[in-house]
C-alpha positions in Angstrom: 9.0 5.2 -25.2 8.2 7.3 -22.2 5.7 9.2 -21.4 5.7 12.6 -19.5 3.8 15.7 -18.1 4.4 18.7 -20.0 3.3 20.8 -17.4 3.4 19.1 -14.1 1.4 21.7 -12.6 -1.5 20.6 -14.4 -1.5 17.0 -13.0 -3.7 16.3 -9.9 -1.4 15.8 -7.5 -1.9 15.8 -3.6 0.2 17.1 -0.8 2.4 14.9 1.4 0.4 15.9 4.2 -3.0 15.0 2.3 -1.7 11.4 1.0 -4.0 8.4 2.5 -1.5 6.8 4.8 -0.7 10.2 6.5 -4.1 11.5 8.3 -5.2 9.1 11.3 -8.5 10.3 12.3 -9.4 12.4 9.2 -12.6 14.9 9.7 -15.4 15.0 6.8 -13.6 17.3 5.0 -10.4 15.4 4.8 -9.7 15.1 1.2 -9.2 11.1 1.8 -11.5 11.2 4.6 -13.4 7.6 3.6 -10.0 6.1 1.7 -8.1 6.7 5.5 -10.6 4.9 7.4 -10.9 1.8 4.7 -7.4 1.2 4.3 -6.8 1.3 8.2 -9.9 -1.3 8.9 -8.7 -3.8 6.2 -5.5 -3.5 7.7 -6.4 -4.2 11.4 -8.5 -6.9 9.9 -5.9 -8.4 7.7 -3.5 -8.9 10.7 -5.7 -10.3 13.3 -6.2 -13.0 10.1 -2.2 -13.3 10.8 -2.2 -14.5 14.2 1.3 -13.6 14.5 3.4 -14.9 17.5 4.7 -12.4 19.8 8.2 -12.8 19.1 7.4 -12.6 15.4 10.3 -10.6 13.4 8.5 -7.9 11.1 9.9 -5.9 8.3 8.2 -2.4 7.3 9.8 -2.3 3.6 9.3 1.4 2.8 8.2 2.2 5.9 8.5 5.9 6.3 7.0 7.1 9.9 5.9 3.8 10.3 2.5 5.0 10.7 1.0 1.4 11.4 3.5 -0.1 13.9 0.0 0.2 16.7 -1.5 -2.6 14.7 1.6 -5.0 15.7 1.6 -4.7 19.3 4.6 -4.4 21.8 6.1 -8.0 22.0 6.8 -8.5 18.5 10.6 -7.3 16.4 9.5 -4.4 14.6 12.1 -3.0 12.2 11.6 0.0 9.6 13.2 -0.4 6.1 13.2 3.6 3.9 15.7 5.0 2.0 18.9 6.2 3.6 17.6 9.6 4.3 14.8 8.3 6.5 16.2 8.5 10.2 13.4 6.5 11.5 14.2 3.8 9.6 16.3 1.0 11.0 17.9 -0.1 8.0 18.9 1.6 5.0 17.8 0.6 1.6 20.9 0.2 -0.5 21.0 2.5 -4.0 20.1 -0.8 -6.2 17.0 -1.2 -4.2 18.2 -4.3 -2.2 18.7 -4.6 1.9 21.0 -5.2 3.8 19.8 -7.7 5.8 20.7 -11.7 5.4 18.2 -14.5 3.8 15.1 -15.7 6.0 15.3 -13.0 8.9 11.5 -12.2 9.2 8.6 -14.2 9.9 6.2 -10.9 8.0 6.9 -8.1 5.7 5.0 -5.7 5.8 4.5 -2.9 2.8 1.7 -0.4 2.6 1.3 2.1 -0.3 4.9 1.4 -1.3 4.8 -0.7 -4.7 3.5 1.7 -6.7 6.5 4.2 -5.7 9.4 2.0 -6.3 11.1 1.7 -10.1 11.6 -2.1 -10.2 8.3 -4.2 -8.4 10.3 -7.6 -9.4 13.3 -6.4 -7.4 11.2 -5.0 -4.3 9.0 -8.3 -4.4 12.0 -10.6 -5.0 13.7 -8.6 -1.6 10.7 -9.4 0.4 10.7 -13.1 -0.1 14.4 -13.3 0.1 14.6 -11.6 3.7 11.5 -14.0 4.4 11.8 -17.2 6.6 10.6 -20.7 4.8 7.2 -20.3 6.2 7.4 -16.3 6.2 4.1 -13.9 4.9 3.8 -10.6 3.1 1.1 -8.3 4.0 0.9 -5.9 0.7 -1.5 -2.9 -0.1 -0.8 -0.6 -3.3 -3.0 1.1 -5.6 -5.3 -0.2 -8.2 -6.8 3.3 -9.5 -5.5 6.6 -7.8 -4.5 10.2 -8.6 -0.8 10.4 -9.4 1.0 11.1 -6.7 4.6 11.1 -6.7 6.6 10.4 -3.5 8.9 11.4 -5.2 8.0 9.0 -7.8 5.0 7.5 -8.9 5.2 4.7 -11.7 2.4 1.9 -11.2 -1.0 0.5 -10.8 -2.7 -2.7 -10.8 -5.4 -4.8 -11.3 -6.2 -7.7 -8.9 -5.4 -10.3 -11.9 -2.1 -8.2 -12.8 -0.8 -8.3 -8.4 -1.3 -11.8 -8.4 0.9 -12.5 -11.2 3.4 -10.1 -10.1 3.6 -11.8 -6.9 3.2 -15.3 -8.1 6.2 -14.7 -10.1 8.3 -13.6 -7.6 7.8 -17.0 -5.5 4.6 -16.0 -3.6 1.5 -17.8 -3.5 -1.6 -15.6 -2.3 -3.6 -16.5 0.7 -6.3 -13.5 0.6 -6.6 -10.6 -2.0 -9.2 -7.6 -1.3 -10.2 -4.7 -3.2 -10.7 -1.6 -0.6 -13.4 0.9 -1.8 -15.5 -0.3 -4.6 -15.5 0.6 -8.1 -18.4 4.1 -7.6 -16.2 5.1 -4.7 -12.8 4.9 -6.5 -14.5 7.0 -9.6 -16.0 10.0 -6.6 -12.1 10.3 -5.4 -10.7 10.6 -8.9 -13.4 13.1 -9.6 -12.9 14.9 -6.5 -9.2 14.8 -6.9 -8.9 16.1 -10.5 -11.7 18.6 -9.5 -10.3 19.8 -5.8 -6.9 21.2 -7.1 -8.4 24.2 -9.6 -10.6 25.3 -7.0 -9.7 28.4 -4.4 -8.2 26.8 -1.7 -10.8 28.0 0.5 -13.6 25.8 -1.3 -11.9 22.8 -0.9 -13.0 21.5 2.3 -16.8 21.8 0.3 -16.7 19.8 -1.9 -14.8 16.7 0.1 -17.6 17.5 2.8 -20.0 16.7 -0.6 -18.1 14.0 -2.5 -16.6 11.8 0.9 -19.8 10.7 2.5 -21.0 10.0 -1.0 -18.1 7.9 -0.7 -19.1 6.2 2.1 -22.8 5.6 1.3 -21.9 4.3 -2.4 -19.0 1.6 -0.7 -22.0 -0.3 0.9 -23.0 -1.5 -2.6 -20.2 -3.6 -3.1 -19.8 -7.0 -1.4 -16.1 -7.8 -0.8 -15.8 -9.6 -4.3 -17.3 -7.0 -6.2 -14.8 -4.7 -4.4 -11.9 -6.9 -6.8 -12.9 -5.6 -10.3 -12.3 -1.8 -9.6 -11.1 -0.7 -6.4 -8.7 2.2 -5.4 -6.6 0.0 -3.0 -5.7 -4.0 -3.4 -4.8 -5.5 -0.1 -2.6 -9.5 0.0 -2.3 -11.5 2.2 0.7 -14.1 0.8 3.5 -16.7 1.6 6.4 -17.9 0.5 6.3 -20.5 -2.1 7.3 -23.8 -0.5 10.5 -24.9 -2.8 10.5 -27.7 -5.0 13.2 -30.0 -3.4 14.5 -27.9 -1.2 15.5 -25.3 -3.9 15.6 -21.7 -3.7 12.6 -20.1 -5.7 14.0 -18.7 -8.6 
């Protein structure tokens, strides 16, 4: 049985221009103005923990402008995955979901705010480690609680418990898991963000100038694993699964 918006109007739903991976220095009254900043730290932070090599081979799977390619540097193979009507993108994504791009070709994938979008996560996840070399990493962020937002689709969240079993089941095993903005800070963007949209346009900017440094004061109560039990974003860190016997993963 599924489950639709009568009126789709009536949902929350942000501009393209407003989503959090589109703004890169976001004032106060950016409607994502904390969630930006967050998600871009933990990022920076997650791939100095890579230590990638300079000829590393990267994939951005859903990578749209590629908005983070500054956090790779210059030396490494940087190579943009969208759907075919994407002309940044270097490679197409096929109509099934799957590249085309042969076994073990990339030392890092790389997907930011992507999972949630796509209509099978097995497939995406099972794409990523294929196109993975034997000792390759995925470097993941999607949403744990956020407004729907449909790019143009919007199908999924997660709990920390519920990623890790999606990507253990695909053949990953996870080196780090965050939360990104604690569980206080995740409930003042839903509020704003079912509040913002029924206002005049013009008010707006008010009330994220009110509820954002909330935002930001309320996130210093959380130590990082507190951060794991509600947060709006989940960050991973994780590699392939060595095989048993030289076998592919299933």
């Amino acid at each position: 049985m599924t489950a639709t918006v009568e009126d789709p109007q009536d949902a929350p739903q942000p501009a393209a221009e407003d989503h959090p991976a589109l703004a890169e220095k976001p004032g106060i009254t950016n409607q994502y103005f904390h969630l930006i900043r967050e998600l871009k730290s933990s990022l920076r932070q997650a791939v100095e923990k890579l230590q990638l090599a300079d000829d590393s081979a990267i994939l951005d799977f859903g990578c749209s402008t590629m908005r983070h390619r500054d956090l790779f540097g210059d030396r490494v193979e940087y190579l943009g995955a969208d759907l075919p009507d994407n002309r940044q993108a270097h490679i197409a994504i096929r109509d099934d979901g799957s590249l085309p791009v042969d076994d073990a070709q990339f030392d890092l994938v790389f997907s930011t705010q992507v999972l949630e979008h796509v209509e099978s996560p097995a497939l995406y996840l099972d794409e990523c480690r294929r196109v993975l070399k034997a000792k390759g990493r995925l470097l993941l962020t999607t949403h744990g609680t956020f407004v729907f937002h449909p790019c143009p689709y919007d199908y999924w969240r997660w709990t920390h418990m519920g990623l890790q079993r999606s990507l253990e089941s695909a053949g990953f095993e996870i080196e780090h898991i965050e939360g990104v903005c604690g569980g206080l800070p995740t409930a003042l963007q839903m509020l704003q963000d079912v509040t913002s949209h029924r206002l005049p346009r013009l008010l707006r900017p008010l009330l994220h100038a009110v509820i954002q440094p909330l935002m930001v004061l309320s996130d210093r109560l959380y130590a990082p694993q507190q951060k794991l039990r509600n947060a709006t974003f989940f960050l991973v860190i994780a590699r392939v699964r060595p095989a048993a016997d030289g076998a592919t993963p299933a």
